[in-house]
N, C-alpha and C positions, 0 to 999 in steps of 0.2 A: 471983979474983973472977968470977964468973958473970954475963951478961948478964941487964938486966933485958929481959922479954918484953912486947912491948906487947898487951896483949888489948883493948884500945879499939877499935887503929885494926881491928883482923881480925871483931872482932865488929860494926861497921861495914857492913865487905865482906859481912857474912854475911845481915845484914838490908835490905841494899840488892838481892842477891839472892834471899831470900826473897819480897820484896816484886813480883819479875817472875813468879815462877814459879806456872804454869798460866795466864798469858798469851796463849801460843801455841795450847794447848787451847780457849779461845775465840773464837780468832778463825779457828780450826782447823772449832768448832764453827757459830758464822757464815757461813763459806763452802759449808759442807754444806746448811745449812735454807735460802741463798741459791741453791744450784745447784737444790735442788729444788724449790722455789717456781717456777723457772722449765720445769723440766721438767711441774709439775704442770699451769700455764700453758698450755704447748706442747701437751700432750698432750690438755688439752680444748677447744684449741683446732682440732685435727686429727681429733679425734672428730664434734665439733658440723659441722666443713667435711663430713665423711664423711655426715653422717647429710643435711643439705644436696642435695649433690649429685644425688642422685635424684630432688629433687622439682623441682630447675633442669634437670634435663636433660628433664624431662617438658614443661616449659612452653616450654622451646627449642626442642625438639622438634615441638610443637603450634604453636610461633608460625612456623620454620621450614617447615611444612606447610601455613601460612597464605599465607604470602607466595607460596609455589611456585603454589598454587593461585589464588589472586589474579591473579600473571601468567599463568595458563593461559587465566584466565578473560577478560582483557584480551585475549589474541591472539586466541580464539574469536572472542567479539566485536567486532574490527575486521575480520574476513572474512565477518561476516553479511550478506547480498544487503541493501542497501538498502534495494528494492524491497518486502520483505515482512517480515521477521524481525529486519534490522537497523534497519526503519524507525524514526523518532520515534514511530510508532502503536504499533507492535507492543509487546505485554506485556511486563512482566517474565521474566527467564529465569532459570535454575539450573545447577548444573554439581559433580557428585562428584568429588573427587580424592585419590587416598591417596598421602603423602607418609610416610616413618621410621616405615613400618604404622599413620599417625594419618590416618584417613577427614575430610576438611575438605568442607563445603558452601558454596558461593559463589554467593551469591542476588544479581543487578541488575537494576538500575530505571533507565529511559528519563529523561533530564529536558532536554526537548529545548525550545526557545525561539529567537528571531527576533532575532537585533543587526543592526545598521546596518554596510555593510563603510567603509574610510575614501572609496568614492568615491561611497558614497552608496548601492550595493545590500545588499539586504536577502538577508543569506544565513542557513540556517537551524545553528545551533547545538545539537549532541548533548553531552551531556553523561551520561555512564553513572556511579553508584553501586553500589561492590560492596562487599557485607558478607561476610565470610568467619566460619565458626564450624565448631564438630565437627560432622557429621555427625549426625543425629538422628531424619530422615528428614522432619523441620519446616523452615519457613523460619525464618532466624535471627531471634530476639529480641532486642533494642538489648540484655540482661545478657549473653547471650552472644558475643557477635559480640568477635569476636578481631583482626580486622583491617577498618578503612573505608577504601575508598579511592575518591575521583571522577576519572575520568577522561574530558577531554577528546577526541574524535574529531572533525579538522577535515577537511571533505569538500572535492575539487575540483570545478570545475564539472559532469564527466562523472557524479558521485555516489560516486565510489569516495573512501576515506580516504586522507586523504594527509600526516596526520602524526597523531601523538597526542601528549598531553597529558597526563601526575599532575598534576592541580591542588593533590589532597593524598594523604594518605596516614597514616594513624592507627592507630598498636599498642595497641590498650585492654587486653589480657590478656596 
């Protein structure tokens, strides 16, 4: 007598299998368009940083050149004679400085006034304004000016300075 063959249960197995296959190929294919999705990402995301870069290092540069010159132009100005130059009378002043081969002009203004001290004397108050901009061979224009800053200069009785003061200090560019 010969066994009977079951072809049910195997033709089963056969469409239980068929039904996975090229499964792995999808999802094969998914990780591929998901790996480059992000490389495509990355890549213009390191482009766009590159092309960047140049035009932040120019304005760091310039604001750096600012600031140097600003405090150059602070130290000139607290060893100005009193008496003449550094007076509350005396004009406005100027001062060139090239800082990361960026030429900066530093224009200030006197703004000098009278406070009451706490014992009752009237001492005289300096107060200097410096606008910093590039270079142009003009005084700076409030669109250009790249850095404002006022700076206090309190005098001792003798008239020399004897402390100073940032009251403020402003990066506009």
């Amino acid at each position: 007598m010969s066994t009977p063959v079951c072809t049910r249960s195997s033709n089963r197995r056969h469409t239980r299998l068929d039904e996975d296959r090229g499964a792995g190929l999808i999802i094969a294919i998914g990780f591929v368009v998901m790996i480059s999705a992000m490389t495509a990402g990355l890549s213009s995301l390191v482009i766009s940083s590159m092309t960047n870069r140049g035009s932040l290092q120019a304005v760091r540069d310039r604001q750096y050149a600012a600031d140097g010159a600003v405090e150059d132009a602070i130290v000139a100005v607290r060893a100005l004679d009193r008496s003449t130059t550094g007076s509350c009378t005396a004009a406005a002043g100027s001062a060139v400085s090239t800082t990361n081969s960026v030429a900066i002009r530093v224009d200030w203004q006197n703004l000098c006034g009278a406070v009451i001290a706490p014992d009752g004397t009237v001492v005289s108050q300096r107060n200097v304004v410096f606008t910093a901009c590039a270079d142009t061979g003009k005084v700076c224009g409030d669109a250009q000016v790249i850095i404002r800053a006022q700076v206090n200069f309190e005098q001792s009785e003798s008239g020399a300075v004897s402390k100073t003061y940032v009251q403020s200090w402003n990066v506009n560019q």
